[in-house]
Each structure stands twice: as C-alpha cells, then as structure tokens.
N, C-alpha and C positions, 0 to 999 in steps of 0.2 A: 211670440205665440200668435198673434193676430196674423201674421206674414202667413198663414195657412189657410185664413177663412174672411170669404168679405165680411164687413158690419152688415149686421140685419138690420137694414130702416125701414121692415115692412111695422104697420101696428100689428100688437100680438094678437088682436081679434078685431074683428068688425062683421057685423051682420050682412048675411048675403045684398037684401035690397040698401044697402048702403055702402057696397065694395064701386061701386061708379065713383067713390069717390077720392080713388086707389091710383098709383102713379102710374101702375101697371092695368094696360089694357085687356092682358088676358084673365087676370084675377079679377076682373071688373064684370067680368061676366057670371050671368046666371049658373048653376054648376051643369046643367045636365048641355049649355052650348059648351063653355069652356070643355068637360069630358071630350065633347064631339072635336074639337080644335087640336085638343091631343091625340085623339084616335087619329087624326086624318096626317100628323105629323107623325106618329109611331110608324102608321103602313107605308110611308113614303120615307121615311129613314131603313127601314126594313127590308125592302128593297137594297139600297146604298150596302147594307150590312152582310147582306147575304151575296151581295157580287164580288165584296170584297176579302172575305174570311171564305166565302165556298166557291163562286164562278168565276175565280181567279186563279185560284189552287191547281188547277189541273187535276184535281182531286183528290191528290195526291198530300197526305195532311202533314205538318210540324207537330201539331198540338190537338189533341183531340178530345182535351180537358172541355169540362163545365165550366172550368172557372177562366179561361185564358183564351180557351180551343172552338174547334168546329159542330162543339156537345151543345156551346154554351148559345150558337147558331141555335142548332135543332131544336132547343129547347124555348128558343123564342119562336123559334116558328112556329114551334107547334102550340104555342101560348095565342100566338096571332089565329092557328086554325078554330080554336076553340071558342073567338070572339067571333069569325064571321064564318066557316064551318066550310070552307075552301078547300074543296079536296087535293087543288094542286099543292097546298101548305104540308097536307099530312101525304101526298107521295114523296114530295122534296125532304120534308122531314126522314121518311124514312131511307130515303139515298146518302143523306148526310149522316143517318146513325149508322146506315153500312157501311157508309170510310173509317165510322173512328171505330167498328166493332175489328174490320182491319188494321187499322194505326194499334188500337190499343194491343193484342196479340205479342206477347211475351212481357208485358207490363206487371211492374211486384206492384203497383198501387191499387188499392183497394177501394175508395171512397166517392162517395160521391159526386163531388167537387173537382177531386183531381187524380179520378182512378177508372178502372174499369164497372168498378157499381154503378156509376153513373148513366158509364152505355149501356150495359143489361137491363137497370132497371127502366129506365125511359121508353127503350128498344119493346120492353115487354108492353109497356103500356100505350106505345102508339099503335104497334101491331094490333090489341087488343082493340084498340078506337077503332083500327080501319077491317077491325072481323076477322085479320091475319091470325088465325087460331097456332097454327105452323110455327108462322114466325113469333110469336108470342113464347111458344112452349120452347123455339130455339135459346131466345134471349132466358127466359127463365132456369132452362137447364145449364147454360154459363155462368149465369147470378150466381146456382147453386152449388158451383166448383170452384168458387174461389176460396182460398184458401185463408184463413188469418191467422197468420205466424207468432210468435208468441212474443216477440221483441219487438209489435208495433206497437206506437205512441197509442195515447189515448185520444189525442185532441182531435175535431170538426176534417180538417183540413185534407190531413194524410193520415188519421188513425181509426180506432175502433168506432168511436163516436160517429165519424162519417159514413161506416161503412152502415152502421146501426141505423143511420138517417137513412139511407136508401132502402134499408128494410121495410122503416116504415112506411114511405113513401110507392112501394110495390102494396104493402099491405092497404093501404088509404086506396089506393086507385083500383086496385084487383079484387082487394075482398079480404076480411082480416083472417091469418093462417095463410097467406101465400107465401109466408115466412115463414115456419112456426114458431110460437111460441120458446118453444124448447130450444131451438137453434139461438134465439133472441136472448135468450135467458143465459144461455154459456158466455156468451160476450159480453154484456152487464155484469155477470158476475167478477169478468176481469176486470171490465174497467171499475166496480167497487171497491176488489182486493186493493187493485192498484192505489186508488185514491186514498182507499185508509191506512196504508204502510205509510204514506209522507202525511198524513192528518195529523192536528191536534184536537185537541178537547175542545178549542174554541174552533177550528176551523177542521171538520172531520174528513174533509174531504180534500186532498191537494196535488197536484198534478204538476209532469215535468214536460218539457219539452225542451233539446238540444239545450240543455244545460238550465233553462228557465221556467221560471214557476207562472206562466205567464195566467194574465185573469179577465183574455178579453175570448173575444166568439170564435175565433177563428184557432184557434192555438189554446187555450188555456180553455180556467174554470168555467167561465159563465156559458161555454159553447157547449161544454159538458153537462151542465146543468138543465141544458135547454132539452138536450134529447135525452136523459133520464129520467125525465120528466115525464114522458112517453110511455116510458119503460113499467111491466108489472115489477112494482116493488116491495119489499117487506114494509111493517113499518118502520122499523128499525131504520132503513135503507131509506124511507121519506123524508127524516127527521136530520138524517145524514146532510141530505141535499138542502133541504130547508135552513139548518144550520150554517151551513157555508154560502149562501145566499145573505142570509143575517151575518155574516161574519166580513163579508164582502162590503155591504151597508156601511155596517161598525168604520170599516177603515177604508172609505173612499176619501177622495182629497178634498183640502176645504172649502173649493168650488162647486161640492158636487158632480166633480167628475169622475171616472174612476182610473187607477194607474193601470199602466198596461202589463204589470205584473207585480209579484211579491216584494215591499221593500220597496218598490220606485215612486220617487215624490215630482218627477216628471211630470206637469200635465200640460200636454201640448196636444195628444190623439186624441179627437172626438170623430171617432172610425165607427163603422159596424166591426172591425177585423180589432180596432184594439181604444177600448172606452167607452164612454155612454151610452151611447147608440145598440151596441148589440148586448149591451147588460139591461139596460130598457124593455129592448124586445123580450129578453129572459124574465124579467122581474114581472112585465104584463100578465107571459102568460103561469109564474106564478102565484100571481095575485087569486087570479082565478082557479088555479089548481087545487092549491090549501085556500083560499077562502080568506083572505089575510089582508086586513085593510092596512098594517103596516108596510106590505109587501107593494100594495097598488100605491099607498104615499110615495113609496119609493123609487116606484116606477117612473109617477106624475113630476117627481123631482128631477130624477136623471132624463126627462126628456123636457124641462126646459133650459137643463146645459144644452141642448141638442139645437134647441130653438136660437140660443144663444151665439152659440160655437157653431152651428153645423150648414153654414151655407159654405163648403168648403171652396177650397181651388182645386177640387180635382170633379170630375163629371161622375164617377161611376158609381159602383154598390157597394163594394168593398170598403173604397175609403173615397168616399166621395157626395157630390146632394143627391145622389139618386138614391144610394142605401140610407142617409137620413131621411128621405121623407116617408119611408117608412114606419121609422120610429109613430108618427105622429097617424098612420092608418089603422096602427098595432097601439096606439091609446083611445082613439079614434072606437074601436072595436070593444076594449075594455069600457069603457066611461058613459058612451053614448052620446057626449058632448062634442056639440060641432066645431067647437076651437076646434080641435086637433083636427078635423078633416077643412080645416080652411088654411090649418098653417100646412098640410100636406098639400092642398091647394096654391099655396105660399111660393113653395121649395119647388114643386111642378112649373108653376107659371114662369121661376127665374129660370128653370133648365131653358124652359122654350123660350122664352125672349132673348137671352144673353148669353148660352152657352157658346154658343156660334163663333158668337161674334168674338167672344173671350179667349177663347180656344185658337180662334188665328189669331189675335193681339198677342200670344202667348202668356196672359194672365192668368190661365186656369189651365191645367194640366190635361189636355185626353188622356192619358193612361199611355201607359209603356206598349199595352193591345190596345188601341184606338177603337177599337169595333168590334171587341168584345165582352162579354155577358158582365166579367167580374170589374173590369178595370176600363173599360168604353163607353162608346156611348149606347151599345148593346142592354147595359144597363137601364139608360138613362129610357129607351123604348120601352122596355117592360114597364117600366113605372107608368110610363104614357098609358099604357096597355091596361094596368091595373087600376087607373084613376076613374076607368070607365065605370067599373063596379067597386067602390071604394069598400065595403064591407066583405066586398071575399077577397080583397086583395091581402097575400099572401108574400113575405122577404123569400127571394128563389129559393130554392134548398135549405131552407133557415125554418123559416115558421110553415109549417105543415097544413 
C-alpha cells in the first residue's frame, strides 16, 4: 500500500510566522509571496502545456476531452485569463474550443469531462466573456440538441450525472434557467428511478456501472451524490441522498477510508476518481447542505486519511497530489480553520519543489497524458492557479 504514496513528514500544522522553520523553502514563505511563487510557475508551465497538447497538433486533435484532451487546455487557459484578463488567453481559448467543437462532431458522449457538454458548455461561456453574443447562442443551441439516450450510466464521468454537471455549470456562469429547470428535472428524475431500483432500506440509493457498484466520484455514488445535491429535490428525494451518504459512513474501511465500490475491503485508492478524497469533497459540501455536524465530522475524518495517504506518486487531479490538495481548500472553506489551507499549502509546495525532479527519477508517475488537465501536470497548474485565491478555489468540474 505505501508503494503508492510518499510518507508525509511535513508537521500537520504550524503557524504561518513560524513555517521558516520548515525543511521546505516554499512553505516557509509568507502565503500571499508563496501564492505569487506559484502563480509565476503556473504561467510558465502554461506555456510548456499549451505548445505541447495545442501548438503541436497541427491542430488537428486525438482527444478533445476535459479530462484527457485539448478541452482540458481551454479550460486552463481560460482559468489563466480570468486571473490576469489577457485577451490573447480568451482568443486562444476560443480557437482551441473550435477544434474540439470539430473533433467532437459525431461523438455519442454526453458529459462533461469526456463528451460533447463540455465543448458546448465552456464554448457558451467564453463566447459570453468575450461579448461573442453569436457564438454564444451557437454553442448554446448544440448544448440544446444533445440528446440523452436512455441506456446511459448514471455516473460523473460518461453518464447523466455529468452531463447534469455541465447544466449547472451553464447555469452558474450564464444565469439560472439557461437550462431549465424542467429539462433538469427529466434527468434527475432518471438518475432517482434508477438509483432506487438497486436501493435498500439502508442504502436507498445504488448505482451500476460496467458490471460495478462502484462508490467513488468518478464512476459511482458519491459522484452522484455530489451533483444531486444541486439538484431541486422532493424531500423525499433529500433524505434518499442523505441516507446513502450515512450508509457510505456506516461502512467505510477501518482506516477511514473508503472502498472503491460495494463489498470491496481493498484499501489501497486515496484518489478523487476512487476513495477519500472525492467522498470528502462530497461530505464538505454536504455538511453544509443539510446542516449536519455528523456529516462535517465526517468529512474532517476522511480528509486526514487524505493528509495521511495522499501525497501520491502520481502529479495529477484525478488520482494524484494535485486532486488531493483540494480536499484540504474544500475543508479549508467549510471550517474556516487555517490547517487545512496550510496543509493545501503543504501538498502545493511538494508539487513545486519535487515534482520535477521525481518525474524524471521515474518515482512519480506524469500520467499516461503528461500535460493534461485530468492525468498531467495540467492539473497540477490549475492548483497553482487556484492557490492564488484559496477561498474560491474550486476541484475542475467537481465542485461548482
């Protein structure tokens, strides 16, 4: 189990004026220099990222995914525009969302992560940024023709849940109703049916995917959980989700971790895609949803497995430290307590000192996509990018 993740020999806390006395030079720093330290390696990895996933292509794309692709570009970039308000970020940006509005063109995937919702929806709201009223209303009337077939999954990744995320995320940036309601409501009401046909009594809500009950963010319940959350519900329907959150709790492993599906006493994943990490983010914004201070205990639990387990060997978000240090901006938020934005300061500072160097050692994995958003170090710049403002930072496509 260890063979996955270095030892944490940071301390678990220590006060800003007394991090000078820190192994690590960049945690040593004040936060608002260290921020600027990251900032200035984000935009200069950023570069590197975009010559090699976009001005290399011939522009002509493989992949035009969020999670893998040339989306997952765009939407850094356009994260980068938003920080310093560079108009060449959001023309480039949107030259990069018109290859994959191309690439993606006869594609059955749906989501936002790894489908066409992803182009539409972004597309809609860079257009929107840069006054593109045209291009705005193009991307919105594609949103609006996608179709969802009746034999798709339910989960984050490739199912309804994903594609529901990208609703709301039109709706968050555009104005609420650029969805409707009513549209939102047809597709919740599937993924309900669906979940309460495989429910029990103790767990009312339960989901399949390729054969597995899985119960992490990416694929299974807690992903599910996260954007029903969202969702206008009955109560009935709150108490559903509440239930199987509690039922999740009930039966994590006795680490405090969580199995990466139904029946598995596996515990080796401390992922956002499968264990702690993305059941954390879910339970945070639980806690705060219903109001539940067993539900925030549980949150504060599952993310010092995170603390524990989660300086992994691989760099990215998916399943790597850049999606852990999340965890800790996402209690960070809930708590108000400065642990958690010192141990996200923690996990930052190792990407930037060490990732590097790790990464050619061969001791830490780049990703199967090296320099992109889900599995790269594409990742690992968004975090950079999001440490600047640690209270609106925001897991990509995850936390809204």
């Amino acid at each position: 189990m260890a063979d996955r993740f270095f030892p944490n020999n940071m301390p678990e806390f220590i006060k800003e004026e007394e991090e000078q006395t820190t192994a690590s030079p960049l945690l040593s720093l004040p936060y608002n220099s260290f921020s600027d330290q990251l900032k200035r390696a984000a935009f200069n990895l950023k570069q590197t990222i975009v010559m090699e996933t976009w001005g290399n292509s011939g522009k002509r794309l493989n992949d035009y995914t969020m999670y893998t692709g040339a989306l997952g570009t765009a939407f850094l970039v356009f994260k980068g525009y938003q920080i310093t308000h560079n108009n060449k970020d959001l023309d480039l940006c949107k030259h990069i969302l018109k290859a994959c509005d191309s690439a993606s063109f006869g594609s059955s995937r749906v989501t936002f992560l790894c489908g066409m919702a992803g182009v539409y929806a972004l597309g809609a709201v860079v257009a929107k940024q840069d006054n593109d009223d045209s291009l705005c209303d193009y991307y919105l009337s594609r949103f609006r023709e996608i179709k969802i077939s009746k034999d798709l999954p339910d989960e984050l990744l490739y199912g309804r849940a994903g594609y529901l995320w990208a609703c709301l995320f039109l709706n968050k940036n555009l104005g609420q109703n650029t969805i409707s309601s009513t549209h939102m409501r047809t597709i919740t009401d599937e993924i309900i049916k669906s979940g309460r046909k495989m429910g029990t009594k103790e767990c009312p809500l339960m989901y399949e995917w390729h054969g597995k009950r899985y119960w992490g963010a990416a694929h299974g319940l807690v992903g599910i959980m996260h954007v029903l959350m969202d969702m206008v519900l009955t109560e009935d329907e709150m108490e559903n989700v509440k239930s199987t959150l509690f039922y999740m709790i009930k039966n994590r492993l006795p680490s405090g971790n969580y199995p990466s599906s139904e029946g598995s006493e596996s515990d080796r994943l401390v992922h956002w895609c499968h264990g702690a990490p993305g059941v954390t983010l879910t339970l945070a914004k639980a806690a705060k949803a219903f109001g539940d201070e067993e539900l925030r205990k549980a949150a504060l639990e599952a993310g010092e497995v995170v603390w524990e387990r989660g300086l992994l060997k691989r760099v990215g978000i998916c399943h790597g430290i850049s999606g852990n240090a999340y965890v800790f901006l996402s209690l960070y938020r809930l708590t108000g307590d400065v642990k958690f934005l010192y141990r996200a300061k923690a996990f930052a500072a190792f990407l930037h000192e060490k990732s590097a160097m790790l990464i050619s050692q061969g001791t830490m994995h780049g990703g199967d996509h090296p320099f992109s958003l889900f599995e790269g170090v594409g990742g690992m710049v968004y975090l950079f990018m999001d440490m600047v403002e640690p209270l609106e930072a925001r897991f990509p496509s995850y936390e809204l």
